[in-house]
C-alpha positions as CSV (number, residue, x, y, z in Angstrom):
1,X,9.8,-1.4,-12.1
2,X,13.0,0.7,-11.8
3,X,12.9,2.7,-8.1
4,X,14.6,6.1,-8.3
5,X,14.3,9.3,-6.6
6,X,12.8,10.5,-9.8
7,X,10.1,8.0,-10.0
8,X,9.0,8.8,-6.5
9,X,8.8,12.3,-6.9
10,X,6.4,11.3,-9.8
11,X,4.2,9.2,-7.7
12,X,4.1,11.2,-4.8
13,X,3.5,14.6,-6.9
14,X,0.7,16.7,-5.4
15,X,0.7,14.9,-2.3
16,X,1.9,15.5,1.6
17,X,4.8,13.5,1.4
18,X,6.7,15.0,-1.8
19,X,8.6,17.6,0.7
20,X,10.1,15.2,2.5
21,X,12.1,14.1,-1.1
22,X,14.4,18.0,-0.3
23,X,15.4,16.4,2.9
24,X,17.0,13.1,1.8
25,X,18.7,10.7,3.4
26,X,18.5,11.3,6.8
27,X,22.3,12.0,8.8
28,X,23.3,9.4,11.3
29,X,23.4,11.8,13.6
30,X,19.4,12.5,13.6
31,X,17.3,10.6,16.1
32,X,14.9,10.2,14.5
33,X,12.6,7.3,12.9
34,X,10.5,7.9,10.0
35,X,7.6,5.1,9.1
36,X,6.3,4.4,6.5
37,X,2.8,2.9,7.3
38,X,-0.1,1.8,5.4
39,X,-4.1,2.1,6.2
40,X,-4.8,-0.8,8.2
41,X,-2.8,-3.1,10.2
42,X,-0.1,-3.3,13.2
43,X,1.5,0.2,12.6
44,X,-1.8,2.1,12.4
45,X,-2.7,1.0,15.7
46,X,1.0,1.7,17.2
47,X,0.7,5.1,15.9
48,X,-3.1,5.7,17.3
49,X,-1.6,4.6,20.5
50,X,1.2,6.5,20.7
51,X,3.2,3.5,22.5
52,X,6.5,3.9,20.1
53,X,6.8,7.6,20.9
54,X,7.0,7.0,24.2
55,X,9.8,4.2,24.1
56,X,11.7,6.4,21.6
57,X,11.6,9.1,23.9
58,X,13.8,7.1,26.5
59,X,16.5,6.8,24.2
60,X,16.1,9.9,23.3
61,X,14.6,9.4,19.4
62,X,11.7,10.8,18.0
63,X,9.5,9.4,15.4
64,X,7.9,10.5,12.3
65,X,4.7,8.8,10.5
66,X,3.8,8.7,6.6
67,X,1.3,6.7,4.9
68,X,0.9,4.9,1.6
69,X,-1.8,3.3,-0.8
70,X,0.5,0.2,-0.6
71,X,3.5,-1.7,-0.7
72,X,5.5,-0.2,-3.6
73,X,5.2,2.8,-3.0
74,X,6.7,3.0,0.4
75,X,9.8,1.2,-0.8
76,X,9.7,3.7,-3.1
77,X,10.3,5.8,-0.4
78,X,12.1,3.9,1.9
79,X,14.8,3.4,-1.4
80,X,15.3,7.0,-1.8
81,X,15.5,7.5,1.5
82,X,11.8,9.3,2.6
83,X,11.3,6.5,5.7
84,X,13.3,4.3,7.4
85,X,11.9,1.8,8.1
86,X,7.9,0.4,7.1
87,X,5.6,-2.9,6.2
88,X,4.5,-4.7,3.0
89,X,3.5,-8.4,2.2
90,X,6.0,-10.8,1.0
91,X,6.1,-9.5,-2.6
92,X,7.4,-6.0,-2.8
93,X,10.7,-6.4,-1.1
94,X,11.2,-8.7,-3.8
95,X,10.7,-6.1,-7.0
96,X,12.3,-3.7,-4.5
97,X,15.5,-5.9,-4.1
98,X,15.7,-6.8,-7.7
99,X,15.6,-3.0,-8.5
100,X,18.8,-2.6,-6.6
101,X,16.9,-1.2,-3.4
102,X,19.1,-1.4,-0.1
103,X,16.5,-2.7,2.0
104,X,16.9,-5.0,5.1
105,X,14.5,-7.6,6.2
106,X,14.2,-6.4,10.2
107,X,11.2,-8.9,11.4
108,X,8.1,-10.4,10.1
109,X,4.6,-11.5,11.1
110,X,3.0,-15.2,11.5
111,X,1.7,-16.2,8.3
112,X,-1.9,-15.5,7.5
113,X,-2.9,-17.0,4.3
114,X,-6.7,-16.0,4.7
115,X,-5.7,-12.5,4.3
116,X,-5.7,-12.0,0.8
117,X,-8.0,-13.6,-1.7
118,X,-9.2,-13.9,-6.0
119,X,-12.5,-12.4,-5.5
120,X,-15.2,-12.2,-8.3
121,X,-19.2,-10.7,-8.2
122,X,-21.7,-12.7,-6.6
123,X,-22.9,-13.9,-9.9
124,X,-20.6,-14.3,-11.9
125,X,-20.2,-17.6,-14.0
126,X,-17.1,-18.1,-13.2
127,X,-16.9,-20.8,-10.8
128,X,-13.1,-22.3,-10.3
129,X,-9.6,-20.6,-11.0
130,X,-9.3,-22.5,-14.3
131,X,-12.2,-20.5,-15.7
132,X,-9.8,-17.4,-15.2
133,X,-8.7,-18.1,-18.6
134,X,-8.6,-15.4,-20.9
135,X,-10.5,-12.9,-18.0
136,X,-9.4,-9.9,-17.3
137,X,-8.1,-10.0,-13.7
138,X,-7.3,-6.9,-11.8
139,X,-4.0,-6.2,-9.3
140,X,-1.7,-4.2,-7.5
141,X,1.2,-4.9,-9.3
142,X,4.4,-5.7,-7.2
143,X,1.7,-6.5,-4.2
144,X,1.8,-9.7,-1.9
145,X,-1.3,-10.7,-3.8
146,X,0.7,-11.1,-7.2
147,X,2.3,-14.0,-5.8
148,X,-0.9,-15.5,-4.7
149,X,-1.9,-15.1,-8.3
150,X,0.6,-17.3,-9.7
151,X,0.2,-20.0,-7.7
152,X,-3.6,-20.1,-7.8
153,X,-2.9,-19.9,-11.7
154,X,-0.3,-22.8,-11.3
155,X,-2.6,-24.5,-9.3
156,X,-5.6,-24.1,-11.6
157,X,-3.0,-25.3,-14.6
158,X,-3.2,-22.2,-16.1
159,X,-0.1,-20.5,-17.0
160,X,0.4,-16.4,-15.8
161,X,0.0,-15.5,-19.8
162,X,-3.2,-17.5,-20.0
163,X,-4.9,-14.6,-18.4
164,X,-4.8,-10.1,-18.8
165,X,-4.0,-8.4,-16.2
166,X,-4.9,-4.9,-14.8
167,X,-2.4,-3.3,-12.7
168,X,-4.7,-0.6,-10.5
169,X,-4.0,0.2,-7.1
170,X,-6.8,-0.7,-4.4
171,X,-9.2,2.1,-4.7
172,X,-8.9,1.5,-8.5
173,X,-9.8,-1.4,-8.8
174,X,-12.4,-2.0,-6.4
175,X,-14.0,0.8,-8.8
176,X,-13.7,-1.6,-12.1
177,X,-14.7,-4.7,-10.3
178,X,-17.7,-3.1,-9.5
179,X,-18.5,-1.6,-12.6
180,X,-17.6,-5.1,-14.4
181,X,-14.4,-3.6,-16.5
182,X,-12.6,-6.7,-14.6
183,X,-13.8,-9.9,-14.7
184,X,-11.7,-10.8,-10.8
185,X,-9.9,-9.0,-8.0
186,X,-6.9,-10.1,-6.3
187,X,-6.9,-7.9,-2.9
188,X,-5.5,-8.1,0.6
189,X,-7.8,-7.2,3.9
190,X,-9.7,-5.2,4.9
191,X,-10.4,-4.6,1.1
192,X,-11.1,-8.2,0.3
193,X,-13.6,-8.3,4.0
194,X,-14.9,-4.9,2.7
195,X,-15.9,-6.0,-0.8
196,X,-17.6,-9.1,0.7
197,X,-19.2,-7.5,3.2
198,X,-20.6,-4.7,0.8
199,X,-20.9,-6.0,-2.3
200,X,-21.1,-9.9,-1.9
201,X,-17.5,-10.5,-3.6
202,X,-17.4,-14.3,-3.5
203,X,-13.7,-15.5,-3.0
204,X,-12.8,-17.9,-5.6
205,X,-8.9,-18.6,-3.8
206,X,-7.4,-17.8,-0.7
207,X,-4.2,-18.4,0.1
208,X,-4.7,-21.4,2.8
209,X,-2.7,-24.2,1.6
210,X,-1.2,-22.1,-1.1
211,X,0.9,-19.6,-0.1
212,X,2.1,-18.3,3.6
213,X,1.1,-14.3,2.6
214,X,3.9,-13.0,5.6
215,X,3.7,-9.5,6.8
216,X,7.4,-7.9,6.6
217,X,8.8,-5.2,8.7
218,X,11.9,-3.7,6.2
219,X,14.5,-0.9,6.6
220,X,17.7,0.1,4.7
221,X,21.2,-1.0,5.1
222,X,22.2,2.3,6.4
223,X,19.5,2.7,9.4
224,X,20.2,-0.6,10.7
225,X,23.9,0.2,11.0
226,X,23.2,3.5,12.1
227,X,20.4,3.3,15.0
228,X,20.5,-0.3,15.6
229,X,19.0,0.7,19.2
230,X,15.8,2.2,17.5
231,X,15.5,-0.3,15.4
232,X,15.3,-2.9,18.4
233,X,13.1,-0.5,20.3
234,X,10.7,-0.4,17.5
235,X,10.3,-4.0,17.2
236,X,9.7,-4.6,21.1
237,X,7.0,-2.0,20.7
238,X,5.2,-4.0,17.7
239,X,5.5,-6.9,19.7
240,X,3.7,-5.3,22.0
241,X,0.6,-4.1,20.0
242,X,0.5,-7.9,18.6
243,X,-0.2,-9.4,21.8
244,X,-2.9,-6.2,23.0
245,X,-4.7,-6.7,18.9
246,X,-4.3,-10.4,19.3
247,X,-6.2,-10.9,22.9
248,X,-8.4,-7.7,22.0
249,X,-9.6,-8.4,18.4
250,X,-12.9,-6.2,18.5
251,X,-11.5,-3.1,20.3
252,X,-8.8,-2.9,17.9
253,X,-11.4,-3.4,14.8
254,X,-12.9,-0.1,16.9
255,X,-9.9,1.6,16.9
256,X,-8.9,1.2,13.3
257,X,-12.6,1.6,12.0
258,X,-12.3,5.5,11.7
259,X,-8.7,5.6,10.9
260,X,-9.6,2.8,7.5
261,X,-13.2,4.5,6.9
262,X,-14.3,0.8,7.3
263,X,-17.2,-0.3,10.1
264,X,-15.7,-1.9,13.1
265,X,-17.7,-5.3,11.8
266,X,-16.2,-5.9,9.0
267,X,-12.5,-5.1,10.2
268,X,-13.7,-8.2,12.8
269,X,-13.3,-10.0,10.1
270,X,-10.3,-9.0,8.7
271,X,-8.8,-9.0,12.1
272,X,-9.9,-12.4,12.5
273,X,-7.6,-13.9,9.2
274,X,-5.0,-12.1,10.5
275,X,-1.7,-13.3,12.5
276,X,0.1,-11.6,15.5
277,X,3.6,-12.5,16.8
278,X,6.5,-10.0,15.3
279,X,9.7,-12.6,15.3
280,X,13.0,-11.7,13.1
281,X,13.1,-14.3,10.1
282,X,14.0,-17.9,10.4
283,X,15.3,-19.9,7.6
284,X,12.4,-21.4,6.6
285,X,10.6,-17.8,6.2
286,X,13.7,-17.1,4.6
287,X,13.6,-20.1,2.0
288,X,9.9,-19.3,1.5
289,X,10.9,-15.1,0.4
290,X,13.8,-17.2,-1.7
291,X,11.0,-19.4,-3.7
292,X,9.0,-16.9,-4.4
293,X,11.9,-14.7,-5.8
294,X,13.0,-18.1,-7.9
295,X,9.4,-17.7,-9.2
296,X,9.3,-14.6,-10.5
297,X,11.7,-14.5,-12.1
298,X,11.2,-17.5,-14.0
299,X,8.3,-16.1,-15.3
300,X,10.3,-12.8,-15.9
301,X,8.7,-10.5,-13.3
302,X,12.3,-9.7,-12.2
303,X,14.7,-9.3,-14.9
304,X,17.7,-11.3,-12.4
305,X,18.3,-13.7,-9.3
306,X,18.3,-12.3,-6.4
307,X,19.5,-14.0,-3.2
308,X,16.8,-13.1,0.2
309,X,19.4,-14.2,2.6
310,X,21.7,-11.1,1.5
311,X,19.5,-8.8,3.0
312,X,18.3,-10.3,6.0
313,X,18.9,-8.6,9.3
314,X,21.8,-10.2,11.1
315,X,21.4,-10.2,15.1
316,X,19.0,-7.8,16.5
317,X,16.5,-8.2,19.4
C-alpha cells in the first residue's frame, strides 16, 4: 500500500481533484487551508455551514474543500501534498504512517463503537462471527472497519486467514452484498444505517466492547509548523459544529440528507451511534492507535513497527 504522487494521480484520474496534483505542496506563505472531507460527518456540516470560512477570514486565511470515497484516499492526498489537513477512522493513518506518510495526529473524536458494524442479508444462515469461516467477506481495505474485523475474528477464534476477503470501496461493495457475490460487509455509517434501513442488513458485530472506532482529524508535519494559527482555528470551529450536531441531532440528519443522498431518517440513526467532543489525543487514545498498529503488523498488514506517539501533535489549542 505504497503512497506516492504517482499512485494518486492514478486514483484520482478522470476526476475533479487530479489538477490540484500541478499545484503541489502548498508555500508557507499561502493562507490557505485545503480539506480533505468525506460524505458524511463533522466536516460536511462545517462546510454546509460556512462557519470555518468565516473564522479563517479573521486571520486572514482562506479555505479550500475536496471530497473523497474514504479514508485512503485522502491521505493519499494529504501525503502528496493535495490537502492539508482532513478525517479518517483510526485505521488509515496507520497504513499511511507505515508508508512513510508525514502525517500529524491534530485531534480526535469520542469514541463511537456503534458506528461501524459486520453486516450480512436478512437471511442468511450465518448466525455468529465464527460461521465467517471460509465466507467471502467484503471491505475497504486500509479503512477503520479493517481493524474491527480482526478483532471480531479474534474474538470469534478465527484467525484473519481463516476467511477471503474483498477489498471494494463503499459503493462497491454494497453492490456485491446485495447481489450475494459476498457472503458479509464490514462498513462504517451512514452505509451500515442505510443498508439496514433499505435492505434489512442484519449486524452480526459492532464494535461496542470491541474496539473504540475514533474519528481522527490529521495534517502534515509541514502545515502544522507552518500555520499553526489555522490549524488551532480549525479545530475551535469543529468543536463548535460538535456541540450544534450533538444538541440538534435531527436538523443536522436534515442538513446532511441531500448532501449524502440518504433520507434524513436514516442519518437519525447514524447520527444517533455517533460521538461529538473534538479533544487533541490523550495517552490512552494514543496507546489504543499504538495497539492497533502492534496488530497489524503482527498479522503483516504493515510490513514494520511504527511508533503513534511520533506523530502526534505536540501543544496546540
Amino acid at each position: 500500500m505504497l503512497i506516492t504522487r504517482r499512485s494518486l494521480t492514478a486514483a484520482l484520474a478522470g476526476t475533479a481533484l487530479l489538477p490540484l496534483l500541478g499545484t503541489l505542496p502548498a508555500r508557507a506563505a499561502d493562507k490557505v487551508i485545503r480539506v480533505g472531507y468525506q460524505k458524511y460527518g463533522t466536516l460536511v456540516l462545517l462546510k454546509g455551514k460556512g462557519i470555518l470560512e468565516k473564522k479563517l477570514e479573521t486571520i486572514g486565511y482562506t479555505v479550500e474543500w475536496s471530497e473523497f470515497p474514504a479514508g485512503p484516499q485522502l491521505l493519499e492526498a494529504l501525503n502528496v501534498g493535495a490537502v492539508d489537513f482532513g478525517s479518517t477512522g483510526e485505521t488509515p493513518p496507520i497504513f499511511a504512517q507505515a508508508a512513510g506518510a508525514p502525517l500529524v495526529y491534530v485531534a480526535h473524536e469520542p469514541p463511537a463503537p456503534r458506528g461501524e458494524a459486520i453486516l450480512v442479508p436478512a437471511d442468511s444462515p450465518i448466525k455468529t462471527v465464527a460461521d465467517l469461516k471460509g465466507k467471502n467477506v467484503a471491505l475497504n481495505k486500509g479503512s477503520n472497519v479493517h481493524f474491527l474485523l480482526v478483532k471480531a475474528l479474534e474474538e470469534a477464534g478465527l484467525a484473519y486467514t481463516d476467511i477471503k476477503t474483498s477489498f471494494l470501496p463503499p459503493a462497491d461493495a454494497r453492490a456485491a452484498f446485495e447481489q450475494g457475490a459476498v457472503d458479509a460487509w464490514v462498513i462504517w455509517d451512514p452505509f451500515q444505517a442505510a443498508a439496514e434501513a433499505a435492505i434489512g442488513a442484519r449486524t452480526l458485530r459492532n464494535g461496542e466492547n470491541l474496539v473504540p472506532n475514533h474519528q481522527f482529524y490529521l495534517s502534515t508535519k509541514t502545515f502544522v509548523d507552518a500555520h499553526a494559527e489555522a490549524l488551532d482555528v480549525t479545530i475551535a470551529a469543529i468543536g463548535e459544529i460538535d456541540q450544534w450536531a450533538k444538541a440538534n441531532a435531527a436538523a443536522a440528519a436534515q442538513e446532511l440528507a441531500p448532501i449524502v443522498g440518504i433520507p434524513g431518517d436514516i442519518l437519525a440513526v447514524a447520527l444517533e451511534r455517533q460521538s461529538f467532543g473534538v479533544t487533541p489525543l490523550s495517552e490512552a487514545v494514543v496507546a489504543q492507535q499504538q495497539a492497533i498498529a502492534d496488530t497489524f503488523h503482527t498479522l503483516g498488514l504493515i510490513p514494520a513497527p511504527i511508533v503513534i506517539a511520533d506523530n502526534v501533535r505536540k501543544g496546540g489549542a
